[in-house]
C-alpha positions in Angstrom: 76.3 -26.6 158.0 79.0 -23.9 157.0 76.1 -21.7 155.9 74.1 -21.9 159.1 77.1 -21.4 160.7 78.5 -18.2 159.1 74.1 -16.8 159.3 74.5 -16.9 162.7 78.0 -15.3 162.9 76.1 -12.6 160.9 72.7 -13.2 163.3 74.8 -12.1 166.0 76.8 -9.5 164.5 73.1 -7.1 162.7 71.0 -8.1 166.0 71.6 -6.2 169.0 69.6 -9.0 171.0 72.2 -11.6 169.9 75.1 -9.6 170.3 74.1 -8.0 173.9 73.0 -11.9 175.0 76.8 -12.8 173.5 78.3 -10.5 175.7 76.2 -11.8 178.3 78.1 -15.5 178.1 81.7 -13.7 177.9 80.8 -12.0 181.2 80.1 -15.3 183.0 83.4 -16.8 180.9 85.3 -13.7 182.3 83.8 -14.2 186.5 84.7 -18.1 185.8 88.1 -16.8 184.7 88.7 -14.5 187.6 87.3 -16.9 190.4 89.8 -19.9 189.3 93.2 -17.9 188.7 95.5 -15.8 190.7 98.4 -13.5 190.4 98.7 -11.6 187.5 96.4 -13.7 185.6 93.9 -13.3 187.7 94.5 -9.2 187.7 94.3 -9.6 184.0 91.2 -11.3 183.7 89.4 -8.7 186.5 90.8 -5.7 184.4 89.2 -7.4 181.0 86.2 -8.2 183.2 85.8 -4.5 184.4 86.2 -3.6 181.1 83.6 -5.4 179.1 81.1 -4.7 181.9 81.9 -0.6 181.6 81.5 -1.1 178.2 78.4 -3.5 178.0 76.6 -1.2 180.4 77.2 2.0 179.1 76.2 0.5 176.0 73.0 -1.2 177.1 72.4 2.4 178.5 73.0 4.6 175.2 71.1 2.3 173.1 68.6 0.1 174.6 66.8 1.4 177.6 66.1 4.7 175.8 64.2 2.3 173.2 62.8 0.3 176.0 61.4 3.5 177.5 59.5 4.6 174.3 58.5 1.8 173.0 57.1 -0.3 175.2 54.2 -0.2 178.0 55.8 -0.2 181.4 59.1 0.7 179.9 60.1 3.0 182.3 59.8 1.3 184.6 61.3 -1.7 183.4 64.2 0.6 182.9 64.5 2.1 186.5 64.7 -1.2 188.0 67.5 -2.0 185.2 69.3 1.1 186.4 69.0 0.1 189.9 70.5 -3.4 189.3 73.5 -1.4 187.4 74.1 1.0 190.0 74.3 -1.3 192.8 76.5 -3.5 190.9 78.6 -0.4 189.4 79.5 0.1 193.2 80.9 -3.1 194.1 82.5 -3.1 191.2 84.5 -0.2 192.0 85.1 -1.7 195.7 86.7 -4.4 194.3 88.3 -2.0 191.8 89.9 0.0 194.4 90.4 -3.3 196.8 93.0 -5.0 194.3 92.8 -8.7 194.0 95.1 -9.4 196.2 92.5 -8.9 199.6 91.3 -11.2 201.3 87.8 -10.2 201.1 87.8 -9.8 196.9 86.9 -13.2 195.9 83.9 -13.1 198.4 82.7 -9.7 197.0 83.4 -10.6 193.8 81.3 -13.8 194.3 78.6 -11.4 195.4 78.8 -9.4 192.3 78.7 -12.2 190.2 75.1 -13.4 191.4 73.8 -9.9 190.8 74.9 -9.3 187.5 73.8 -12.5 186.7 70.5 -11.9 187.9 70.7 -9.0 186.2 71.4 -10.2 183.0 68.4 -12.9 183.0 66.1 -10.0 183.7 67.5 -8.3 180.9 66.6 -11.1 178.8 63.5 -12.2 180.2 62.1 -8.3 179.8 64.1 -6.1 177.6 65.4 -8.4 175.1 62.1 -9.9 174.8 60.2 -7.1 174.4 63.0 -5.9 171.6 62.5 -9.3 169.6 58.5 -8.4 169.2 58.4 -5.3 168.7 61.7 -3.2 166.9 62.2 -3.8 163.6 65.3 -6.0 162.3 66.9 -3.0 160.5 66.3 -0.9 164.0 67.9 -4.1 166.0 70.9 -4.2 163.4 71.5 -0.3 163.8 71.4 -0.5 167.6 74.1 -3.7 167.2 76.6 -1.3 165.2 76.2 0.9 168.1 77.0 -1.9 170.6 79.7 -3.1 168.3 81.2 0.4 167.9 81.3 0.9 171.5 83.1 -2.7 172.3 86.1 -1.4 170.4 86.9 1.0 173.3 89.5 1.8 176.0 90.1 4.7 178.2 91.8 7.3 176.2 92.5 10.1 178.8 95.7 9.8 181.0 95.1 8.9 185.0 97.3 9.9 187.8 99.7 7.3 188.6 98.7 5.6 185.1 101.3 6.8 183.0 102.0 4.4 180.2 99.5 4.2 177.5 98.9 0.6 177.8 98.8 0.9 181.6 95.7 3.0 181.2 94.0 1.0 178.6 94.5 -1.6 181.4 94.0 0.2 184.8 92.0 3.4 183.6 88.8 4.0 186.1 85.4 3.1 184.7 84.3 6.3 184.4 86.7 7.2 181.4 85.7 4.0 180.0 82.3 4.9 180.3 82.5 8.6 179.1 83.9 7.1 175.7 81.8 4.5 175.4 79.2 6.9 175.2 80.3 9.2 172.8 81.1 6.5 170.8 77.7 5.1 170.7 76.4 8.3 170.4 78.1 8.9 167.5 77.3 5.5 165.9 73.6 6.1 166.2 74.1 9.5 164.5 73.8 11.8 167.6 75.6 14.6 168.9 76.7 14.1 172.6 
């Protein structure tokens, strides 16, 4: 039992399927999180939950669609409608960003959000990650996972106005600076220049 349990530790960690569907459950733990707390623990929770989806998306960007887009039949497409899903949930997400979690609209926009990345996510799986599975090969899958792995590491590293402590803005940065690293990052884990 130790065995099995450490090969799928490793499963996860050298097959960007595994690890993108993992991140998929810490999203729902994180909404769960948000939705049931308040205050400053509930602030926390939104800041780690904007955080791992800047990250995860970026990510999922860098890596898998441009995969997804050669490799399969219908690719692009399935990628567009991928995009799509992202953008619209990218905006609330900055709504609710700039809203605070202290409105009184938040926890119905956030419930909103929730639902669409959710749905996003099982198409993800049901297309993407399936088509992935069949078709790349395992050493391709674990390279794209050190990609994904490199990029969960990050945090804004730029200073923002009104953000002037350095573990404020690993906290509060905007998206965008999260996403702007996460790319290089990956970029440079996959052994491309920017």
């Amino acid at each position: 039992m130790k065995d099995q349990t450490h090969g799928d530790a490793a499963g996860v960690q050298n097959d960007v399927v595994a690890l993108l569907t993992r991140q998929h459950g810490d999203i729902r733990t994180l909404f769960d999180e948000v939705e049931r707390t308040t205050g400053d623990d509930q602030r926390d929770a939104f800041r780690r939950l904007v955080r791992l989806l800047a990250v995860h998306e970026t990510a999922e960007e860098e890596v898998v669609h441009p995969v997804v887009r050669r490799s399969f039949d219908g690719g692009e497409h399935m990628v567009e409608d991928r995009l799509r899903e992202e953008n619209q949930a990218k905006e609330k997400l900055s709504r609710l960003d700039e809203m605070g979690t202290d409105d009184p609209q938040f926890l119905s926009i956030l419930l909103q959000l929730r639902g669409e990345v959710m749905e996003h996510a099982r198409s993800e799986e049901r297309y993407e990650f399936v088509q992935l599975r069949r078709r790349i090969d395992p050493r391709q899958l674990a390279t794209m996972a050190n990609a994904v792995k490199a990029a969960e590491t990050l945090a804004p590293t730029h200073p923002h106005p009104g953000v002037e402590t350095a573990a404020k803005n690993i906290a509060l940065g905007p998206m965008a600076a999260m996403i702007d690293r996460t790319r290089d990052t990956v970029r440079k884990a996959m052994g491309k220049d920017g």
